[in-house]
C-alpha positions in Angstrom: 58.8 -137.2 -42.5 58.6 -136.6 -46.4 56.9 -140.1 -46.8 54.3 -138.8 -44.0 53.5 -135.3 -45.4 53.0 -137.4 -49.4 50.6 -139.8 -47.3 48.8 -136.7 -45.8 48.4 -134.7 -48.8 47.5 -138.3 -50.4 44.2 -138.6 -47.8 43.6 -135.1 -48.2 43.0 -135.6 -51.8 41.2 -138.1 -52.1 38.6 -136.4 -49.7 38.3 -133.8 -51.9 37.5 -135.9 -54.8 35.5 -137.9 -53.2 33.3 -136.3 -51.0 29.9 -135.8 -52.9 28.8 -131.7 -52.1 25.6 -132.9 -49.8 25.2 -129.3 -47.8 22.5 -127.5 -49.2 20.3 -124.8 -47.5 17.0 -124.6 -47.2 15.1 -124.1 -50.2 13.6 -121.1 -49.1 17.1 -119.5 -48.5 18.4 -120.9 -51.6 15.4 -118.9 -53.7 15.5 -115.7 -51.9 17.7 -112.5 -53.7 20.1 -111.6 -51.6 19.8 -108.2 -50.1 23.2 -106.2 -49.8 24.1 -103.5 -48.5 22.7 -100.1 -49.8 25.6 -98.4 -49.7 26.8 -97.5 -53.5 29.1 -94.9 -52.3 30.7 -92.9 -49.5 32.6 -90.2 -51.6 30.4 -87.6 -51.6 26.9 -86.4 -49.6 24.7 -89.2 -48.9 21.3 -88.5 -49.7 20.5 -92.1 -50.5 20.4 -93.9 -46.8 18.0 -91.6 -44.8 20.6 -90.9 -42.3 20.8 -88.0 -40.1 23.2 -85.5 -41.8 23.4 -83.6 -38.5 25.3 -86.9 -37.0 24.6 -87.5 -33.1 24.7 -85.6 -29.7 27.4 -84.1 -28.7 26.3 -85.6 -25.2 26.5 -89.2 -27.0 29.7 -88.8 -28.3 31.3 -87.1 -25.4 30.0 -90.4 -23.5 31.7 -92.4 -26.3 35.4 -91.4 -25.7 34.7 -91.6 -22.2 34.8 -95.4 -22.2 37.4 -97.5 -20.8 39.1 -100.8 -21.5 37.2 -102.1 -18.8 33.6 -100.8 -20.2 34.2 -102.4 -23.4 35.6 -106.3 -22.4 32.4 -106.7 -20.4 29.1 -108.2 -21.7 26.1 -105.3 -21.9 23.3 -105.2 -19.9 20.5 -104.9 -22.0 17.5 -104.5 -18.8 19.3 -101.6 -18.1 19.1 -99.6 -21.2 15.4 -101.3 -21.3 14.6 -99.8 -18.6 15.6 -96.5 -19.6 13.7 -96.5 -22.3 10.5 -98.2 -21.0 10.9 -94.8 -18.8 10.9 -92.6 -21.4 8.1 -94.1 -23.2 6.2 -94.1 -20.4 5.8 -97.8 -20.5 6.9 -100.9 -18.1 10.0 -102.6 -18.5 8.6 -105.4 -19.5 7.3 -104.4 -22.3 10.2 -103.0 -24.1 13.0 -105.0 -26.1 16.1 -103.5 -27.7 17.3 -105.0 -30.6 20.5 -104.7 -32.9 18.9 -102.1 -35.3 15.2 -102.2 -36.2 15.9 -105.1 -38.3 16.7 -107.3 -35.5 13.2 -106.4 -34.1 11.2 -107.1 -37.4 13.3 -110.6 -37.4 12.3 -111.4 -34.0 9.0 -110.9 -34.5 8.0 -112.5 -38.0 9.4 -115.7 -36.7 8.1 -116.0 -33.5 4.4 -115.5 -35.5 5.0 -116.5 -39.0 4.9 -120.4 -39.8 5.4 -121.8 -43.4 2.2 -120.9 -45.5 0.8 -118.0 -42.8 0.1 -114.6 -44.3 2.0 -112.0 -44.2 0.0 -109.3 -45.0 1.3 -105.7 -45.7 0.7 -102.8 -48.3 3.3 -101.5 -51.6 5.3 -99.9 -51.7 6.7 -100.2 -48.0 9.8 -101.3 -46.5 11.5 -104.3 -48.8 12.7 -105.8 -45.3 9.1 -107.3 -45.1 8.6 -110.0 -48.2 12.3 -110.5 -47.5 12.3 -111.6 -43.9 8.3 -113.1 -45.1 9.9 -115.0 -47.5 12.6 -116.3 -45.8 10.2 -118.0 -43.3 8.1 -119.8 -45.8 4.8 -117.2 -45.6 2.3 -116.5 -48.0 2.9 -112.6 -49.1 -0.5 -110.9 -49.1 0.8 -107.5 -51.1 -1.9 -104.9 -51.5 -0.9 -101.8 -54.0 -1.7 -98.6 -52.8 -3.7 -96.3 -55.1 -1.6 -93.5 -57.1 -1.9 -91.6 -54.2 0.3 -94.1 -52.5 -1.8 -93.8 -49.2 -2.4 -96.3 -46.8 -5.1 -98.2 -48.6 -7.2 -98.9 -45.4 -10.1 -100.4 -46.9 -8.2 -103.0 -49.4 -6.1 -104.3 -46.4 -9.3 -104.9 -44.1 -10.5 -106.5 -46.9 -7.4 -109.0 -47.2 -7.5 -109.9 -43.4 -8.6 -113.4 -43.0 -7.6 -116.6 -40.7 -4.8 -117.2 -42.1 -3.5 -113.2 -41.5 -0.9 -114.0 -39.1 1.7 -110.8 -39.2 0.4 -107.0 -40.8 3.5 -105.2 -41.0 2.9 -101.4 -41.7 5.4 -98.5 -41.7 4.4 -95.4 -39.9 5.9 -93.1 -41.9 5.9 -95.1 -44.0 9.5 -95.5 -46.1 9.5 -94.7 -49.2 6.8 -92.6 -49.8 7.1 -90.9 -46.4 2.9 -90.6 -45.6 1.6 -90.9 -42.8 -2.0 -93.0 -42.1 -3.9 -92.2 -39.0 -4.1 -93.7 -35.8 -7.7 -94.1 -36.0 -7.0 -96.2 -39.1 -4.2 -98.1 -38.1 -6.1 -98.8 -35.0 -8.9 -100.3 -37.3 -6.7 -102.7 -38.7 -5.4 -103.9 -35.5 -8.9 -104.7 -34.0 -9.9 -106.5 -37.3 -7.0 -108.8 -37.1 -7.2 -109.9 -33.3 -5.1 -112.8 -34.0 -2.5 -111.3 -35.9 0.7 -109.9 -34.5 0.2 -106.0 -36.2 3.5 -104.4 -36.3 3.6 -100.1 -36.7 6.8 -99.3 -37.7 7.5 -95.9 -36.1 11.3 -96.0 -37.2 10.3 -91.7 -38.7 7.7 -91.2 -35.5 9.9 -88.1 -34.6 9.7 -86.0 -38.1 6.1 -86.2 -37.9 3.4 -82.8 -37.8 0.4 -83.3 -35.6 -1.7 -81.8 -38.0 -0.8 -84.6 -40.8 -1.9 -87.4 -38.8 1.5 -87.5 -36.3 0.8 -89.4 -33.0 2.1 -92.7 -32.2 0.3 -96.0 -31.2 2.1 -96.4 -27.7 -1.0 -95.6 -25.6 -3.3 -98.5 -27.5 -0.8 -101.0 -26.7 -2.8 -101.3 -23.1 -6.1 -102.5 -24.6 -4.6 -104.0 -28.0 -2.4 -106.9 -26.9 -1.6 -108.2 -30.7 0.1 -104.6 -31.3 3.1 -104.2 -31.9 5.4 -100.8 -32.0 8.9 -100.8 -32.9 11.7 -97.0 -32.5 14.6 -96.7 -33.5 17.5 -94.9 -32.6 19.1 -94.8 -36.4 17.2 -91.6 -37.6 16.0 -88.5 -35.5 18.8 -89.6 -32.7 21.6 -90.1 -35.2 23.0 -93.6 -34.0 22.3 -95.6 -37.1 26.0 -96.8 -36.2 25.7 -97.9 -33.2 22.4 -100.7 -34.5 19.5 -100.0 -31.4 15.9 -101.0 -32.1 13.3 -100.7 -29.7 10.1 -103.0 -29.8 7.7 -102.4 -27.7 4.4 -104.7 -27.3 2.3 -106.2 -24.6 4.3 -107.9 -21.6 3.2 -111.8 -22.1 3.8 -111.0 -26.0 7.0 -109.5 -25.7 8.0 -112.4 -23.3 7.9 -114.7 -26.0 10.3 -112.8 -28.8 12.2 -112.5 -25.6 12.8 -116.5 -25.7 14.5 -116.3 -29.4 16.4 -113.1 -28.4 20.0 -113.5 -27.7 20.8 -111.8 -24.0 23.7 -109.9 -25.8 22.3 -108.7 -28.7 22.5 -105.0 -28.2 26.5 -103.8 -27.9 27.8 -102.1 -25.1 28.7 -99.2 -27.0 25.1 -98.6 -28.1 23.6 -99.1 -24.7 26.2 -96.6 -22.8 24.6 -93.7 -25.6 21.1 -94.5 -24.4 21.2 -92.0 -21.6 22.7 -89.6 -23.5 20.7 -89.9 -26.2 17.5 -89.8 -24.4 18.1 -86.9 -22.4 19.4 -84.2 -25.0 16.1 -83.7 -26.2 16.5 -79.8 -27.2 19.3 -82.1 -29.9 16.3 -84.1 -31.4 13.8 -81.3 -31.6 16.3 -79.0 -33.4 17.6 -81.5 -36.2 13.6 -82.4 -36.7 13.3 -78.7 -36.6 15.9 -78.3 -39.6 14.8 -81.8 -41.0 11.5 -80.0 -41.5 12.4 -76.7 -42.8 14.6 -78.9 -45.4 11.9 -80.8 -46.3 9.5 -78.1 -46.9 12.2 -76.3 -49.3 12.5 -79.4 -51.5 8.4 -79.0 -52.0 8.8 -76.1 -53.1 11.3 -76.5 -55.1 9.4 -79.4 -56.6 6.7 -77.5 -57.2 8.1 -74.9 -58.9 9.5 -77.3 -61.2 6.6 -79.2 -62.0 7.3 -82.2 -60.4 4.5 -84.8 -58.4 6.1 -85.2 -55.1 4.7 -86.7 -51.9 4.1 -84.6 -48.7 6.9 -85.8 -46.1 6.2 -86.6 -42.6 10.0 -88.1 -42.4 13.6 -87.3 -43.3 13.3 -87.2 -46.8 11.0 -87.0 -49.9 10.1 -89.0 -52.6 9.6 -87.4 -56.1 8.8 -88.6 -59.7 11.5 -86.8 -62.0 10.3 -89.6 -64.9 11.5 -92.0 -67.5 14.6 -90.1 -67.1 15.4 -91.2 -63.4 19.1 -92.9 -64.0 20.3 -89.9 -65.1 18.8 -87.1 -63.0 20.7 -89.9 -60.6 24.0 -89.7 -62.3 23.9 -86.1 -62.8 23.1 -86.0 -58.8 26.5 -87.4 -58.2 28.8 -86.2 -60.7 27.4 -82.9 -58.2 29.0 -85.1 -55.4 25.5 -86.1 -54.2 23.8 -89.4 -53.9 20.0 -90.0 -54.3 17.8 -93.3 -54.1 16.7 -94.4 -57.1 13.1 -95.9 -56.1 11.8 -97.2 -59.2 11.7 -100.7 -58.2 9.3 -100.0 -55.6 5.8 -101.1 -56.7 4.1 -97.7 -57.6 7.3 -96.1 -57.7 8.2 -95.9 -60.7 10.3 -93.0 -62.2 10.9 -91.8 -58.4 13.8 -90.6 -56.5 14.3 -90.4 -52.9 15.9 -87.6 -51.4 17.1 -87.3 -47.7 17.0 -84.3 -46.0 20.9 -82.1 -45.7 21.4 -80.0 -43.0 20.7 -76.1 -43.5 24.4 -75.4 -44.7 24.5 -78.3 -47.4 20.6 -77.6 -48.4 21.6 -74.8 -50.9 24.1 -77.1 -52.5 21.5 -79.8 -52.8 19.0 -77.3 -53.6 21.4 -76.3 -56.7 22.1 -79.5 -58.1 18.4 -80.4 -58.6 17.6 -77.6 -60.5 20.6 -78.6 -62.6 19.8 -82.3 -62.5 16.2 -81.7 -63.7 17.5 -79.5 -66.3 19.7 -81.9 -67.8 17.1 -84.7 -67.9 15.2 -82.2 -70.1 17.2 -81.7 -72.7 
């Protein structure tokens, strides 16, 4: 037995010697930066994700502990949380595809329309999951920098369409500057790229104000059949937990990112909420309610302090405190609160991003700005 295990460990070594390292990935993978998780911190309040502070429904959780053994061995059934959704939006089933978080969706879709050397086309600052998952697939990034404004530069990404346009990915609010662009405009951009899957992430569609622009695309998806919309469930309903996108486009369309879906993508957890979720509306519309109140009480604040901020039409709001940003950041959490630093955002630069607390922790947050600020100015 000895003289078997010193022959064993004998061919064992001398595969490991030997054996020239010939797995390699792709060279696209290979290049890319590798994009980890956000999360710095959890000691503390986290203003830095764009999570709900108010957490989820009652109704949601209540449905939670009300699973059994049996409801959580068995595969989900996606089609049936599609179709409660599809209901809700007021759209057919087949048009609607629920994803593992928004980033599943976005996945789906740039490679069922992206091959090597097609443009991506999109606008900076905007979400970094774009050149990433462009990247990744070989495509040409087509990156057009918003004006200091950081609007929606409507005019410069006409401009850039062209043959080879094959994906236009815009956020809706968009994340991080939190504007909103108009449907008339994002409309514009879809007709002038009629061969190009345009994407309108709507992930913040529920913080927006009708008066700044706030309706959704959902009702040109019957006449636009490159357009794409994509929900999620992460923000206004409080699930970012649970990982459930919605991507909604026309039927024939959504049929074919259906065919690179897996059938079990979407946990059972997450699709036993959808219900729930859905139908504790007077839930939604009082976080937005506070989300809003919040928001507005950081403008002011940041206007009374002398600081250029952006108008929010989502859960948080991005504000330029300076050269000084790393340590209006550090002062932030020795306060027990975490803010984004943004500067690495194109156009971004010397700007925080601040998520919205609920009322009770808002004059805590509210506090430690003022003294943040202060302390950068010294």
């Amino acid at each position: 037995m000895k003289i078997r295990n010193e022959e064993a460990d004998q061919v064992n070594s001398t595969r490991h010697v030997s054996a020239p390292l010939m797995l390699k990935p792709r060279e696209l993978i290979a290049g890319l930066a590798p994009y980890r998780s956000p999360i710095v911190s959890r000691a503390g309040l986290s203003l830095d994700l764009n999570e709900s502070m108010a957490g989820c429904s009652p109704r949601v959780l209540a449905r939670l502990h009300s699973l059994s053994a049996k409801d959580v061995s068995l595969y989900p059934e996606r089609e049936v949380g599609e179709r409660l959704v599809a209901n809700f939006l007021g759209v057919t089933p087949e048009q609607v595809l629920l994803t593992n978080g928004m980033d599943e969706a976005l996945s789906l879709l740039f490679t069922t329309y992206l091959n090597p050397d097609d443009e991506l086309l999109f606008a900076d600052p905007t979400f970094v999951m774009y050149p990433m998952l462009g990247e990744a697939l070989g495509a040409r990034l087509v990156r057009q920098q918003s004006g200091e404004d950081l609007a929606l530069p409507v005019a410069d990404l006409l401009a850039r369409i062209s043959a080879h346009t094959h994906v236009v990915a815009i956020a809706n609010p968009n994340n991080p500057t939190g504007l909103a662009a108009s449907p008339a405009d994002l409309l514009k951009i879809t007709e002038s790229a009629p061969d190009a899957a345009v994407l309108i992430d709507e992930a913040y569609f529920e913080f927006q104000s009708e008066e700044f622009c706030g309706g959704t695309l959902l009702p040109a998806l019957a006449s636009h059949p490159n357009l794409f919309v994509a929900r999620t469930f992460s923000k206004a309903y409080g699930l970012a937990g649970l990982r459930l996108g919605v991507l909604v486009g026309d039927p024939e369309q959504i049929g074919y990112i259906r065919r690179l879906s897996e059938p079990f993508n979407v946990s059972s957890l997450a699709l036993a909420c959808v219900e729930e979720a859905l139908a504790d509306q007077a839930f939604v519309r009082e976080h937005v309610a506070q989300v809003k109140q919040g928001r507005e009480q950081l403008a002011q604040l940041f206007q009374e302090l002398g600081l250029r901020f952006w108008p929010s039409q989502t859960n948080f709001v991005l504000v330029r405190v300076g050269a000084s940003t790393q340590v209006f950041v550090e002062s932030m959490q020795r306060r027990g609160i975490l803010v984004r630093d943004s500067s690495a955002n194109p156009g971004c630069e010397g700007c925080v991003r601040i998520t919205v607390g609920t009322p009770e922790q808002m004059d805590k947050v509210l506090r430690a700005i003022r003294e943040a600020v202060a302390e950068t100015r010294r």
